[in-house]
C-alpha positions in Angstrom: -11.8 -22.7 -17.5 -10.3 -25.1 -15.3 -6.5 -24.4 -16.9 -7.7 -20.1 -16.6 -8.0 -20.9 -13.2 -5.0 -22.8 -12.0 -2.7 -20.2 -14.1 -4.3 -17.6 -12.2 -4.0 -19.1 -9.0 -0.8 -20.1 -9.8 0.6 -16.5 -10.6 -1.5 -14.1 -9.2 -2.1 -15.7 -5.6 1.5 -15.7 -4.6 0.7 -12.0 -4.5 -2.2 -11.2 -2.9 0.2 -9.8 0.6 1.4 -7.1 -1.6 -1.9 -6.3 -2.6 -3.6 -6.6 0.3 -0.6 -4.0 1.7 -1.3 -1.7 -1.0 -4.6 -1.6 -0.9 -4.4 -0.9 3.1 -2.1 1.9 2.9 -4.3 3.7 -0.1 -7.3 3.4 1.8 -6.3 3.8 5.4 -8.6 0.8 6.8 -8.5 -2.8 6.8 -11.3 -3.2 5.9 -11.7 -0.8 3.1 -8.2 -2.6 1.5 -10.7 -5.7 1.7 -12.7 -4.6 -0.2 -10.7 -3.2 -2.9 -8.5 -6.5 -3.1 -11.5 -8.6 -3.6 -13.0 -6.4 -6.2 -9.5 -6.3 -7.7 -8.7 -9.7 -7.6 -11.9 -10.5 -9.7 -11.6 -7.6 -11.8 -7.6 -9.2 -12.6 -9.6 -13.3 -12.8 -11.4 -12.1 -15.2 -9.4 -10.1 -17.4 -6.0 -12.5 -17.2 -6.3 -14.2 -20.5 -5.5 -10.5 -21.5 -2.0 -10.4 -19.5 0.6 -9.9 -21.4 4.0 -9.6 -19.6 6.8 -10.5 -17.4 5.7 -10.3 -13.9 1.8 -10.4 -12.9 2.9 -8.7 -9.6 3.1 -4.8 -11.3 0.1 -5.8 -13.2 -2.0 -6.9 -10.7 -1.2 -3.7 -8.3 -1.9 -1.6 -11.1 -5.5 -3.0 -11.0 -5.3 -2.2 -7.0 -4.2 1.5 -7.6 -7.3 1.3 -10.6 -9.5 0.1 -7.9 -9.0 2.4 -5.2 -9.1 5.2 -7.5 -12.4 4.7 -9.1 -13.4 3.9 -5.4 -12.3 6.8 -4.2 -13.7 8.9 -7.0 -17.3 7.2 -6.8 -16.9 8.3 -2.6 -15.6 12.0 -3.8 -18.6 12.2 -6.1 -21.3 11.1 -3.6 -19.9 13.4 -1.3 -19.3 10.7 1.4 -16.1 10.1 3.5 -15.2 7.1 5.2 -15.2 7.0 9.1 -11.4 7.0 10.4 -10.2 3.1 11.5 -10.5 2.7 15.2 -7.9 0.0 15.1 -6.1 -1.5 18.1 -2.5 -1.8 18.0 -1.3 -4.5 20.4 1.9 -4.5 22.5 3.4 -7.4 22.5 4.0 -8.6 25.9 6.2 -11.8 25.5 9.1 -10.3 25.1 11.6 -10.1 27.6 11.4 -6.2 27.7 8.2 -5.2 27.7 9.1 -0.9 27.9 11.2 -1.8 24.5 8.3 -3.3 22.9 6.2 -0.9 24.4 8.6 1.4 22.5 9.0 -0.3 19.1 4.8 -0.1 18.9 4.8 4.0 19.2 7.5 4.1 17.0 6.0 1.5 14.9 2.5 3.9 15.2 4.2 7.2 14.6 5.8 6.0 11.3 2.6 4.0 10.0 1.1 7.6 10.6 3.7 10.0 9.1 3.5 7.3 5.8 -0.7 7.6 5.8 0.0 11.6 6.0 2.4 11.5 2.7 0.4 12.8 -0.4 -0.6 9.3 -2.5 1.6 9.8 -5.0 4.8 9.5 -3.0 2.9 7.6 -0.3 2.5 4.6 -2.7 5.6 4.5 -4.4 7.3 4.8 -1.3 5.5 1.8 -0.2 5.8 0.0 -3.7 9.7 0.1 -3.3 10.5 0.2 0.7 7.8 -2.6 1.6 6.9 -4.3 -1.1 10.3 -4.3 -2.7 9.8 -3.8 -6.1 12.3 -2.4 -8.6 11.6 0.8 -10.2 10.8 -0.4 -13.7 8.1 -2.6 -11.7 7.0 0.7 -10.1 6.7 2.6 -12.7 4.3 -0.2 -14.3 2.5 -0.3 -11.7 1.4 3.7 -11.1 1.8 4.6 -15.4 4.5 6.7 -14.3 8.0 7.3 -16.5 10.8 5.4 -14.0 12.1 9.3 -13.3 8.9 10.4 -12.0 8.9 7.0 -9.7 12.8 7.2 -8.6 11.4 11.8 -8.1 9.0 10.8 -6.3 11.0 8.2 -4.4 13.3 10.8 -3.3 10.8 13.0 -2.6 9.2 10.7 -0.3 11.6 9.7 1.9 12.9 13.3 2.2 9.1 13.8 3.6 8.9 11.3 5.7 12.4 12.0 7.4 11.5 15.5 7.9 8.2 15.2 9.2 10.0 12.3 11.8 12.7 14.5 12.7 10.0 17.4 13.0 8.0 15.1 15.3 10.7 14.3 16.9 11.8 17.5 18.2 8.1 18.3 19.4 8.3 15.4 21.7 11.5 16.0 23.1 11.1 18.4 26.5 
């Protein structure tokens, strides 16, 4: 048990960030993501004399999309909905230019908001690939998709999220 454990620690830990990142932009809260790493993080302790493979990164962020799925589906089915995050976002006030980090934060907000408005599917691979930095073959792991439905839906992401930017943009501007 002790050598289980040390492996696991060993190769899974390193990438608990990623799914900690994941899991926060599937569910929209911290706190949610929480809860869907821990139950994935045991779920992947407990099943990782079964890995087989290269990298445990796509594997274990498989389990994370696995997670928040059958989460999601037990809320859908129950017919609840989780209450909107009421986080804070902090402006950072050490800077030497406080209106240019007061700047960097909306822009910062907007785009954390036109990402958490993308449908799932591109919303996740989008982040799988831009902020987690994984290569498409690691994607496509990761979701079960065929690496031209990740590098489709890649595309189609980022054309979403530039449009709905630019659209954004042009509302704001008098």
């Amino acid at each position: 048990m002790d050598d289980h454990r040390q492996r696991f620690e060993a190769l899974a830990l390193p990438h608990l960030d990623a799914a900690y990142n994941l899991a926060r932009w599937l569910t929209r809260s911290p706190v949610e993501a929480d809860d869907v790493v821990q139950d994935a993080m045991l779920r992947a302790f407990r099943a990782f004399d079964g890995f087989r493979g290269d990298s445990v990164r796509p594997w274990l962020l498989a389990i994370v999309r696995n997670c928040w799925r059958t989460r999601a589906a037990d809320v859908r089915r129950r017919g609840h909905t989780a209450l909107p995050s009421d986080e804070e976002w902090p402006i950072a006030c050490d800077g030497p230019d406080p209106e240019a980090e007061a700047a960097r934060a909306s822009d910062r907000r907007r785009l954390d908001a036109v990402i958490a408005a993308l449908p799932e599917d591109f919303r996740e691979v989008l982040i799988l690939r831009e902020m987690e930095d994984m290569s498409y073959r690691e994607i496509a792991e990761t979701t079960g998709a065929p690496i031209g439905t990740v590098m489709s839906r890649l595309a189609r992401a980022r054309a979403m999220l530039k449009d709905q930017w630019l659209a954004e943009a042009r509302d704001v501007v008098p």
